[in-house]
C-alpha atoms as an extended CHARMM CRD file, in Angstrom:
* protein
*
       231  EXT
         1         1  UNK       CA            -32.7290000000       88.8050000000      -22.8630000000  PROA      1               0.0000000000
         2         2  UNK       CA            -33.4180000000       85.3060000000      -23.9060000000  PROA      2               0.0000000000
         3         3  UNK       CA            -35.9430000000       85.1940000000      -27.3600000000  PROA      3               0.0000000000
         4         4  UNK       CA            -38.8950000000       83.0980000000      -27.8460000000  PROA      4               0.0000000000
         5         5  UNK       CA            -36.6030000000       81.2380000000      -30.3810000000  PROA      5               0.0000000000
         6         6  UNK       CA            -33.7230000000       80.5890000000      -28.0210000000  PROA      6               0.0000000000
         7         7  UNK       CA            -36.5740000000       79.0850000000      -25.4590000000  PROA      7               0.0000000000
         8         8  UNK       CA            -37.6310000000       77.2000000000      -28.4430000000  PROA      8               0.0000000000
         9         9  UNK       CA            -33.7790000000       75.6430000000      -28.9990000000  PROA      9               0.0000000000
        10        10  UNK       CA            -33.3220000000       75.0670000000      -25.1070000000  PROA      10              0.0000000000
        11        11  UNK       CA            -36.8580000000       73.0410000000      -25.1190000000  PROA      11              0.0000000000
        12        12  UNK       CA            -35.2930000000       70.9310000000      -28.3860000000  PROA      12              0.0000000000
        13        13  UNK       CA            -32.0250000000       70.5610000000      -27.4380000000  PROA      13              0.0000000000
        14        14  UNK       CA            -31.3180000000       70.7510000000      -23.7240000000  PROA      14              0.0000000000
        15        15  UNK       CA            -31.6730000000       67.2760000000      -22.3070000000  PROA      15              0.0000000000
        16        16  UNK       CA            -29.5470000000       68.1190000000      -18.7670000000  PROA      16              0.0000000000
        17        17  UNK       CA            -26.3530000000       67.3890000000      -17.0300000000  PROA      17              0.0000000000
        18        18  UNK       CA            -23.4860000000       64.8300000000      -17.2650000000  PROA      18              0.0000000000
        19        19  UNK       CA            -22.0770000000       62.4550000000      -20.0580000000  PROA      19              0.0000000000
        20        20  UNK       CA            -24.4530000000       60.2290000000      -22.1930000000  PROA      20              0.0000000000
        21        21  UNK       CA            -21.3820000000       57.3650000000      -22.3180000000  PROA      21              0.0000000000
        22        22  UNK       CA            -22.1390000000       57.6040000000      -18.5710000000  PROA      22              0.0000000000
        23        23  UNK       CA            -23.0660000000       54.1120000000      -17.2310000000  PROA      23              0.0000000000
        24        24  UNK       CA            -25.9370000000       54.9850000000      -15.3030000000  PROA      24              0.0000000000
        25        25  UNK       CA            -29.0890000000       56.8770000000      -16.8390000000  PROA      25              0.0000000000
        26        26  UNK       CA            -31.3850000000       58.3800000000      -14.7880000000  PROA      26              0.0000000000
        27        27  UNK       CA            -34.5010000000       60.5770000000      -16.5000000000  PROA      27              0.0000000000
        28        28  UNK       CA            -37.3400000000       62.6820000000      -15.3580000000  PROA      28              0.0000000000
        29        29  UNK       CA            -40.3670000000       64.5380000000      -16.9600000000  PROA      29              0.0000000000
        30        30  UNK       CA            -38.5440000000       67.8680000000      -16.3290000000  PROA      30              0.0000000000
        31        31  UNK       CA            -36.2070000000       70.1810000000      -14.1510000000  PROA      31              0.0000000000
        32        32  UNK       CA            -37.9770000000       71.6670000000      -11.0850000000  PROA      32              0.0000000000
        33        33  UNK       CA            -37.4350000000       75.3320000000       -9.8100000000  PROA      33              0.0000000000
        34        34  UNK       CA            -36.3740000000       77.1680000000       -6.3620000000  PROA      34              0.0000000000
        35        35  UNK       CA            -39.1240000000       78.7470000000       -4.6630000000  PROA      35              0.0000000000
        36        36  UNK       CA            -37.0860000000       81.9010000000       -4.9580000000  PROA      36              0.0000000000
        37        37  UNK       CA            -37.0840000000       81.5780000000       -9.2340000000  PROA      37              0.0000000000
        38        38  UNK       CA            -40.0300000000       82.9290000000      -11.2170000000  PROA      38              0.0000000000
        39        39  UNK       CA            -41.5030000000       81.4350000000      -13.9770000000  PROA      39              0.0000000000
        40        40  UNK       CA            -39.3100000000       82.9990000000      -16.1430000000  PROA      40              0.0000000000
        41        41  UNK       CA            -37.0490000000       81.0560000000      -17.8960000000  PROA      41              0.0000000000
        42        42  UNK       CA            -34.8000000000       83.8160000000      -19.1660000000  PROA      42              0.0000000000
        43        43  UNK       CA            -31.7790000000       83.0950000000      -17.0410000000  PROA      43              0.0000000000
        44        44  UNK       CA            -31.4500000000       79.4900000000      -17.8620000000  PROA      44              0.0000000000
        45        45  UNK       CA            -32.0250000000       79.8510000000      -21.3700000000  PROA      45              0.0000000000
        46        46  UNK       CA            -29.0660000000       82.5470000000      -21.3880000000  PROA      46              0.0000000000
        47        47  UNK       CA            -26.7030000000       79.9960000000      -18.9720000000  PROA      47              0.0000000000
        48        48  UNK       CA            -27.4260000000       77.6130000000      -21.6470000000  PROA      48              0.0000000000
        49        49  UNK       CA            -26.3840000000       79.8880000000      -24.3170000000  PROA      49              0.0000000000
        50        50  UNK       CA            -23.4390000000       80.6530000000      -22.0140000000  PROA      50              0.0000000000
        51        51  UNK       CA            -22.5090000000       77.2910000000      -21.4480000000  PROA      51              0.0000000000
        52        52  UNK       CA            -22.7250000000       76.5820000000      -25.0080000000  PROA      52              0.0000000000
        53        53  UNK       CA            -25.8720000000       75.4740000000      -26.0770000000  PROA      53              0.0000000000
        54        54  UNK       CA            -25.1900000000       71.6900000000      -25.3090000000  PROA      54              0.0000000000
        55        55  UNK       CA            -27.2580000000       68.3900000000      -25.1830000000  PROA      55              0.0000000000
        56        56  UNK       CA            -25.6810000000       67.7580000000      -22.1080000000  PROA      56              0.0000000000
        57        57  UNK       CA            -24.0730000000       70.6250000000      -19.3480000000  PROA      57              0.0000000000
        58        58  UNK       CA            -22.0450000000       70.0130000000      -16.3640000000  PROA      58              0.0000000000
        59        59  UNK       CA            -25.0150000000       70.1510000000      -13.3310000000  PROA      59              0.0000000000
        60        60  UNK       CA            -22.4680000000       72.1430000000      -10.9100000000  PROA      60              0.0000000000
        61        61  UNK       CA            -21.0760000000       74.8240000000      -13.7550000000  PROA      61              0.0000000000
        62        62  UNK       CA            -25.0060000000       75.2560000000      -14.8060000000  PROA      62              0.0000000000
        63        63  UNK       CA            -26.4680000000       75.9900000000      -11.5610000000  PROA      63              0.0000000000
        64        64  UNK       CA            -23.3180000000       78.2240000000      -11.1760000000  PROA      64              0.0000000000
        65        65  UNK       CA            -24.4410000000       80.1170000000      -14.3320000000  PROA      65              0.0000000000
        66        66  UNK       CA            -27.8620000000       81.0060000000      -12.8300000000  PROA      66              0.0000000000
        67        67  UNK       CA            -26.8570000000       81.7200000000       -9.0870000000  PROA      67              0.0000000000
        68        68  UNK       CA            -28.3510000000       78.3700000000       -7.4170000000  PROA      68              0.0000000000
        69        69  UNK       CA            -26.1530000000       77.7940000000       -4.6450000000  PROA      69              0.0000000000
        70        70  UNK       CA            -28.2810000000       75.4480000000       -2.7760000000  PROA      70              0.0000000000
        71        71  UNK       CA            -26.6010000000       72.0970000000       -4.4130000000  PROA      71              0.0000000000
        72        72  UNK       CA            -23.1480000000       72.5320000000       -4.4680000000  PROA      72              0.0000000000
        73        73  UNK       CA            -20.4450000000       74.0320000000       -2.2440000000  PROA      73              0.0000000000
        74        74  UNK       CA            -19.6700000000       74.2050000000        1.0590000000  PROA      74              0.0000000000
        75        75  UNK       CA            -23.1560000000       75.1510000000        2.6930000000  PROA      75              0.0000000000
        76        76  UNK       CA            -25.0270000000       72.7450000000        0.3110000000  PROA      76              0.0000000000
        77        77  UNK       CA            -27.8690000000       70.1010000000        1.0030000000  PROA      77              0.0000000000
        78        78  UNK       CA            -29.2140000000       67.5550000000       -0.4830000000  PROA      78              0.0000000000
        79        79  UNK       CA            -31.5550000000       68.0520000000       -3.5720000000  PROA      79              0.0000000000
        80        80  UNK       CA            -35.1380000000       65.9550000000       -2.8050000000  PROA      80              0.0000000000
        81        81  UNK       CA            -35.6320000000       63.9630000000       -5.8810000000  PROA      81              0.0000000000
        82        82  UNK       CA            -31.4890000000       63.5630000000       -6.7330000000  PROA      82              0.0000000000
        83        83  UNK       CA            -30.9640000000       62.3630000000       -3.1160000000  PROA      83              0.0000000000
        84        84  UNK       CA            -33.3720000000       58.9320000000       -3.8540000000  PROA      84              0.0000000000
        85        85  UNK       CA            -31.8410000000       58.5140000000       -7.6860000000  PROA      85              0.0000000000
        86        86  UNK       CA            -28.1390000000       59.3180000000       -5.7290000000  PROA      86              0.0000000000
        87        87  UNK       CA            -28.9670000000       56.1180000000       -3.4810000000  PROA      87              0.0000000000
        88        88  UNK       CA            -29.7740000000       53.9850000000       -5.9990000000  PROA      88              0.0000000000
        89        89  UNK       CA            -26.8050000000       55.3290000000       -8.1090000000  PROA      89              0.0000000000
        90        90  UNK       CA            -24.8970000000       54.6150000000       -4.8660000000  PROA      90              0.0000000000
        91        91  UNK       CA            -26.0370000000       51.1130000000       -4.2730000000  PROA      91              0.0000000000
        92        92  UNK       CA            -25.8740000000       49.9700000000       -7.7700000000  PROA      92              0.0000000000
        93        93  UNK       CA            -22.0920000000       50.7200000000       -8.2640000000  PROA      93              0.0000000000
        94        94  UNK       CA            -21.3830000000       49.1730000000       -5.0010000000  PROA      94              0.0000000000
        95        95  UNK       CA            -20.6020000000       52.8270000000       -3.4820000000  PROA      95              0.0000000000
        96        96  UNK       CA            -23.5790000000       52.4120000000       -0.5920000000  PROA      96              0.0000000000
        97        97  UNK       CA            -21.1760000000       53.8170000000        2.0200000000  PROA      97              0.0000000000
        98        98  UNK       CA            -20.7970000000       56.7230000000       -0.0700000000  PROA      98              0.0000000000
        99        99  UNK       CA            -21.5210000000       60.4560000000        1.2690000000  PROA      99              0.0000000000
       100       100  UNK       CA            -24.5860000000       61.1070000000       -0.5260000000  PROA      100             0.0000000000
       101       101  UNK       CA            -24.2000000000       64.9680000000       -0.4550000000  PROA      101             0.0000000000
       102       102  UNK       CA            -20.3240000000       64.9020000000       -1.0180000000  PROA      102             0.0000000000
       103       103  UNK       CA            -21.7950000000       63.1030000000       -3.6890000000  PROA      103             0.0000000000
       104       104  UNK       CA            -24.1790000000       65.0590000000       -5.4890000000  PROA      104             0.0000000000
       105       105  UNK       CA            -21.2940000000       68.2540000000       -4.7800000000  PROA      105             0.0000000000
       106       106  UNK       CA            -18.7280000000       66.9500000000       -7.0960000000  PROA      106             0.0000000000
       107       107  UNK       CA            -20.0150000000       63.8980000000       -9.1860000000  PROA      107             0.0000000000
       108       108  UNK       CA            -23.9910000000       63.6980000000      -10.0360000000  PROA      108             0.0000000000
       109       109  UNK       CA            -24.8620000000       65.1190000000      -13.3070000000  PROA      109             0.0000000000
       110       110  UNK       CA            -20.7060000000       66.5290000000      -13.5940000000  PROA      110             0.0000000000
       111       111  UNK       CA            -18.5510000000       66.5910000000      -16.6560000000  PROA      111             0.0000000000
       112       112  UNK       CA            -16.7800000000       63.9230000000      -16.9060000000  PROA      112             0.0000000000
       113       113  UNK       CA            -18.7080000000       62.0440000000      -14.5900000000  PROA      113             0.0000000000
       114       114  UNK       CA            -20.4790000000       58.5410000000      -14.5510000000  PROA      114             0.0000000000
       115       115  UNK       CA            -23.9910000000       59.7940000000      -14.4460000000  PROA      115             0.0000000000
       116       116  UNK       CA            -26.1840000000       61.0860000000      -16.8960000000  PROA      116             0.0000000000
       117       117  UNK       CA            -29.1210000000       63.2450000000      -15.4090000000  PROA      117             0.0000000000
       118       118  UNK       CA            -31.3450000000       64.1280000000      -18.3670000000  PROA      118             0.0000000000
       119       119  UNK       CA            -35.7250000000       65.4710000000      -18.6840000000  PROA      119             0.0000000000
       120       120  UNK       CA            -38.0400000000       64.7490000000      -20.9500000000  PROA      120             0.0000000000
       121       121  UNK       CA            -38.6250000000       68.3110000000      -21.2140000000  PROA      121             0.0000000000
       122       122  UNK       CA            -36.1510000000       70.7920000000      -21.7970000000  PROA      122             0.0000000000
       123       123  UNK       CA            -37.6300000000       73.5380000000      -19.3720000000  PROA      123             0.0000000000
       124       124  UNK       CA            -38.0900000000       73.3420000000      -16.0820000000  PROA      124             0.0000000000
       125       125  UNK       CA            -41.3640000000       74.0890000000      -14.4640000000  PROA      125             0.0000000000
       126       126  UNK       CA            -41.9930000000       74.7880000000      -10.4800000000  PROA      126             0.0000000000
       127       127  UNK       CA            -44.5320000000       71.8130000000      -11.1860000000  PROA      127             0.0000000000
       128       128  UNK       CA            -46.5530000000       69.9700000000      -13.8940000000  PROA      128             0.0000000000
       129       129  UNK       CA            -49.3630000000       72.8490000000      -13.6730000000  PROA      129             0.0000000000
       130       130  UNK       CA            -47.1710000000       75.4590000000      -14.7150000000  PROA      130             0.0000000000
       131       131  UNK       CA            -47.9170000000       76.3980000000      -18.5170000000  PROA      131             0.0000000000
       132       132  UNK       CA            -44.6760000000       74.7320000000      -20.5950000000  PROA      132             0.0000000000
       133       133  UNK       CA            -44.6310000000       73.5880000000      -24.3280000000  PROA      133             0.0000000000
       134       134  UNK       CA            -44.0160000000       70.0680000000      -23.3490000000  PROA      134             0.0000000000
       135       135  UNK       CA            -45.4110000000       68.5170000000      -26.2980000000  PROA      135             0.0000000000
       136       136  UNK       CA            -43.6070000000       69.5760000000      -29.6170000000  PROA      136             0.0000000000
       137       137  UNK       CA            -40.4370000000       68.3310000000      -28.9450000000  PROA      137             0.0000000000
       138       138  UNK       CA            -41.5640000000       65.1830000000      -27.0070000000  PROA      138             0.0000000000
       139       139  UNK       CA            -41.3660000000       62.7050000000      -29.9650000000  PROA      139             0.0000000000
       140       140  UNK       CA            -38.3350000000       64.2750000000      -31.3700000000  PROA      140             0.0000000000
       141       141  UNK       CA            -36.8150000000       64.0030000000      -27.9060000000  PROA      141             0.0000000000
       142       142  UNK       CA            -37.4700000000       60.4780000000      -27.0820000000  PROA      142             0.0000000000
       143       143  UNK       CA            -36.3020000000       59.2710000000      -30.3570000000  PROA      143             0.0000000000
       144       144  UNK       CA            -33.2040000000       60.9520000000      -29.8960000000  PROA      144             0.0000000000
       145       145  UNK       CA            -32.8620000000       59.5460000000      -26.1960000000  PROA      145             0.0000000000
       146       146  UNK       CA            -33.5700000000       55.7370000000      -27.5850000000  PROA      146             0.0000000000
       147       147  UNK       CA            -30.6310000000       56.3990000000      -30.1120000000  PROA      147             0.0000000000
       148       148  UNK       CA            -28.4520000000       57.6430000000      -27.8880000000  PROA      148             0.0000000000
       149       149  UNK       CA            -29.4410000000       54.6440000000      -25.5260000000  PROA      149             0.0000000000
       150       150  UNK       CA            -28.5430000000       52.2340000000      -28.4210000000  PROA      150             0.0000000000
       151       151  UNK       CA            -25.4720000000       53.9720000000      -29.3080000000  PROA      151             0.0000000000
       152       152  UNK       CA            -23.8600000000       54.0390000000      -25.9570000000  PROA      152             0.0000000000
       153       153  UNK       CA            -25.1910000000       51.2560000000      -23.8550000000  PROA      153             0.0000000000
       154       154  UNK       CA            -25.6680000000       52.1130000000      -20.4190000000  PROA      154             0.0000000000
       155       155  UNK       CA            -25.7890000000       49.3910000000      -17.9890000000  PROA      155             0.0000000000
       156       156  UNK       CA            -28.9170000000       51.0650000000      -15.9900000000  PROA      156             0.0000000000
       157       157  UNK       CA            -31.2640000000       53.7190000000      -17.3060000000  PROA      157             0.0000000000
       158       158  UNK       CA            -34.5130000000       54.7940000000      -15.0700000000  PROA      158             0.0000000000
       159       159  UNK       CA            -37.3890000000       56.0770000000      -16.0260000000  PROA      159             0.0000000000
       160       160  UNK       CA            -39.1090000000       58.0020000000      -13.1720000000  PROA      160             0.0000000000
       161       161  UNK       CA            -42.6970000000       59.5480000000      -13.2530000000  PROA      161             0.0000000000
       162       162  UNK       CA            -45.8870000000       58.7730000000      -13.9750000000  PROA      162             0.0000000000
       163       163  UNK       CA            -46.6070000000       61.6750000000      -16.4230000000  PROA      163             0.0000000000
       164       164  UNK       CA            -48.4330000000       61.2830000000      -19.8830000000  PROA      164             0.0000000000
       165       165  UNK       CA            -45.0930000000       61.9260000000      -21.4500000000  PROA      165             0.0000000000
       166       166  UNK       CA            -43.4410000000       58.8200000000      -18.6460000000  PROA      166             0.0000000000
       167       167  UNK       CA            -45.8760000000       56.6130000000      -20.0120000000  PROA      167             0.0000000000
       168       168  UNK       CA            -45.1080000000       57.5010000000      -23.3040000000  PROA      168             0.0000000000
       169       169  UNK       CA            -41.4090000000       57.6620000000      -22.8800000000  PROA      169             0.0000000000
       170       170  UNK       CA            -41.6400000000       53.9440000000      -21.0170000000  PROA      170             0.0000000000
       171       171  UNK       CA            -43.7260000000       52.5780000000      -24.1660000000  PROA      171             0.0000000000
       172       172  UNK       CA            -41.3140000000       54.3310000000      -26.4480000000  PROA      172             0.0000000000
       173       173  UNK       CA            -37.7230000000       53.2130000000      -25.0100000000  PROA      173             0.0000000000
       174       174  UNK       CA            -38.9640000000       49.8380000000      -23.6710000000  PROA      174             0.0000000000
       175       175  UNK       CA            -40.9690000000       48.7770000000      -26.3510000000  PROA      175             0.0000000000
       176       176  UNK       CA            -38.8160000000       45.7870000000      -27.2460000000  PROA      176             0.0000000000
       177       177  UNK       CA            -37.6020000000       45.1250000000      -24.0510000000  PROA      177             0.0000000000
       178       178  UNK       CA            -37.4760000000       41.7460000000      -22.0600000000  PROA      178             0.0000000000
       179       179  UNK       CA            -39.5900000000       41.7980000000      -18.4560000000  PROA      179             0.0000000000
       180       180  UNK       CA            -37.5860000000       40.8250000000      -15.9350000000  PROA      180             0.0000000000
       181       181  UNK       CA            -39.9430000000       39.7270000000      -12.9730000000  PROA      181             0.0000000000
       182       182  UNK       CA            -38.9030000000       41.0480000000       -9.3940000000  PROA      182             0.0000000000
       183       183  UNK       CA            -40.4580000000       40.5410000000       -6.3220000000  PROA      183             0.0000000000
       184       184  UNK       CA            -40.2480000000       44.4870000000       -5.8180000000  PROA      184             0.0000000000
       185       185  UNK       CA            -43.6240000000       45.7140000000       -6.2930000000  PROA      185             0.0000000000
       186       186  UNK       CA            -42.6740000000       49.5670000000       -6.8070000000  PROA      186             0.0000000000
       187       187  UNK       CA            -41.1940000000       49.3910000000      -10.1110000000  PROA      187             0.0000000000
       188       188  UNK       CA            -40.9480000000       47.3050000000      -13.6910000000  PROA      188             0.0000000000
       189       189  UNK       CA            -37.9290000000       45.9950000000      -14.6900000000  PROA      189             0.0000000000
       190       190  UNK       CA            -37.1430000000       45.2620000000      -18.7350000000  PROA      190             0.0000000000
       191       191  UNK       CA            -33.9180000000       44.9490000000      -20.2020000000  PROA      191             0.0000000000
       192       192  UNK       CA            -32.7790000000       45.7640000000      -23.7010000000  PROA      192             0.0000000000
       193       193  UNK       CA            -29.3360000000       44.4290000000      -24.9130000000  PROA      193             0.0000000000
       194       194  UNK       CA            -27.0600000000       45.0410000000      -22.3390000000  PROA      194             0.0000000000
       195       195  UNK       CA            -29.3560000000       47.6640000000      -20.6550000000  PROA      195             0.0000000000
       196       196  UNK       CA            -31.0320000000       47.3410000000      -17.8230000000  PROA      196             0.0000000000
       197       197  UNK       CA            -34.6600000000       49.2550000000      -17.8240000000  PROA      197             0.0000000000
       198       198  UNK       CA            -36.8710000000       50.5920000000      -14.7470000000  PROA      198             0.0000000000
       199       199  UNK       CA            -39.8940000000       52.5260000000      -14.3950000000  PROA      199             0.0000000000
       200       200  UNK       CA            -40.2300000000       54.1710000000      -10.7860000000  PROA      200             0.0000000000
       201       201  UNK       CA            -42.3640000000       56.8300000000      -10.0360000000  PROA      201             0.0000000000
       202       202  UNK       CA            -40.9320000000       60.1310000000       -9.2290000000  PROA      202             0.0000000000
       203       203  UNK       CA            -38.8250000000       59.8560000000       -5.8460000000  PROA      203             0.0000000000
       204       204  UNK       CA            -41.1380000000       62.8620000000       -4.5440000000  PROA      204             0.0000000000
       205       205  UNK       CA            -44.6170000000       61.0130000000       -4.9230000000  PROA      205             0.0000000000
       206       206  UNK       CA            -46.4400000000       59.8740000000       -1.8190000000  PROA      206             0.0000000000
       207       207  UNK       CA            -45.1940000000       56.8300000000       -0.4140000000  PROA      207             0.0000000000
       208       208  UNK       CA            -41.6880000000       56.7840000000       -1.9170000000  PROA      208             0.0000000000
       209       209  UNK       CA            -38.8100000000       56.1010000000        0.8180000000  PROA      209             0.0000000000
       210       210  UNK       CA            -35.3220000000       56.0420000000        0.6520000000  PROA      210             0.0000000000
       211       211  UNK       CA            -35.4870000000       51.7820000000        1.6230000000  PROA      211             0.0000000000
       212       212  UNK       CA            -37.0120000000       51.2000000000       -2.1800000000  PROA      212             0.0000000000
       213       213  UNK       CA            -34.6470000000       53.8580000000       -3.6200000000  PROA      213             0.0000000000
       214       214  UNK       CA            -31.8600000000       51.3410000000       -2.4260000000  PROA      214             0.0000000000
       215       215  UNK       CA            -33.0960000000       48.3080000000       -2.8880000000  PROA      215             0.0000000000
       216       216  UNK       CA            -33.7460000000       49.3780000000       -6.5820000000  PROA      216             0.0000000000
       217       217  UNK       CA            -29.9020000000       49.4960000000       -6.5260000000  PROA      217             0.0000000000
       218       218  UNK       CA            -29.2850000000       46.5220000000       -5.4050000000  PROA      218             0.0000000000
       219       219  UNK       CA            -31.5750000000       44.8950000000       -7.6520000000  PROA      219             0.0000000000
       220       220  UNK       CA            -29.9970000000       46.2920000000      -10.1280000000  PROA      220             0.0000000000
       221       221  UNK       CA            -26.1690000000       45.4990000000       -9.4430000000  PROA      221             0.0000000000
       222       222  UNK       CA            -27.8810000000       41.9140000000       -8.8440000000  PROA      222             0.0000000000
       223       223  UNK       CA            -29.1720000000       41.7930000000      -12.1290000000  PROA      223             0.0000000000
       224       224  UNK       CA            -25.6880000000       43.3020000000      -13.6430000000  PROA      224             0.0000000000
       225       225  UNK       CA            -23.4240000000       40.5490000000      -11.7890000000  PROA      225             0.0000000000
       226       226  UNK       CA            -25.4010000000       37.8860000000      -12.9290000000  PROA      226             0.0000000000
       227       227  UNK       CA            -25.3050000000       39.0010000000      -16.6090000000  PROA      227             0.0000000000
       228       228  UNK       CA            -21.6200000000       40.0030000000      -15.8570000000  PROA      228             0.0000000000
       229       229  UNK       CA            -21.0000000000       35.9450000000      -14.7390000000  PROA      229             0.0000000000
       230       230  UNK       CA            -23.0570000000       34.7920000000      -17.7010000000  PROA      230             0.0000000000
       231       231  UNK       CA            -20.3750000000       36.8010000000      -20.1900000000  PROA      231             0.0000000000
């Protein structure tokens, strides 16, 4: 049975799934939950321990660990909020005629892999209602997610939510950053180096379709070319 203290270390230390020299960064304000899970968190903490307490897992070995078939395999389907982030993924690395769900069963969030699929909080909640500590580690967390941005470079990293800790996050990691203007209206566009920044809001809000999930990509690999031809 999972302690209060090994909650404590998965809420520090557990950022999410994939590689952080991954090109592509996608973050969120936390993990969601099946219908089917309570609000316990004892299982994942324990797959965590399992898996070896890392920053980073491998998204298909974790869910494994806790018995969520729904996202890999051969009866799978497509998670809500990965299948947006999956199309811009998709459209950015020029893979639009991808399989999304083949996809997201054997590459998003995977070790090694070319994604990197991390929260802001380190346990997931069926919603933002549900009672989680998602304040003491916050700071700590973001810090460690602007290092790890300025250590390894990605070409893309999005931001997606309009949370408290979003806003914070945003002011936090794009503090410095250049504003690139675009003519799409749904998100903001910095960059930082060689990073590209953007600020969506979560792919499940109201009024979120799969046509700006795309042309976020393409924006993005348009952006990336012409920084690419500019050496």
């Amino acid at each position: 049975m999972a302690s209060a203290d090994d909650t404590n270390e998965m809420a520090q230390n557990s950022y999410g799934y994939g590689c952080w020299n991954a090109s592509a960064w996608f973050i969120g304000p936390e993990q969601g939950m099946g219908a089917h899970e309570s609000d316990d968190l004892s299982r994942r903490v324990e797959a965590w321990i399992t898996l070896g307490s890392n920053e980073l897992d491998d998204c298909f070995q974790f869910h494994k660990e806790i018995k969520e078939c729904r996202w890999h395999g051969e009866n799978a389907k497509l998670q809500r909020t990965w299948a947006k982030l999956i199309l811009t993924y998709l459209e950015f690395s020029g893979l639009e005629k991808a399989n999304r769900l083949q996809f997201q069963k054997t590459e998003w969030g995977f070790q090694p892999s070319d994604t990197c699929v991390i929260e802001l909080s380190g346990l997931a909640a069926h919603n933002l209602t549900v009672n989680r500590d998602r304040r003491s580690f916050l700071d700590d967390r973001i810090r460690h997610i602007n290092q790890k941005m300025q250590e390894c470079r990605p070409q893309v990293l999005v931001l997606y939510g309009k949370s408290d800790a979003c806003q914070k996050a945003w002011k936090d990691i794009a503090a410095n950053a250049e504003t690139i203007k675009t003519n799409l209206s749904f998100v903001e566009l910095r960059k930082s180096n060689s990073t590209l920044l953007a600020w969506m809001p979560h792919p499940v809000a109201h009024g979120q379709t799969n046509e700006n999930w795309t042309n976020l990509g393409s924006e993005l690999r348009k952006l990336a070319e012409a920084r690419r031809r500019l050496g």
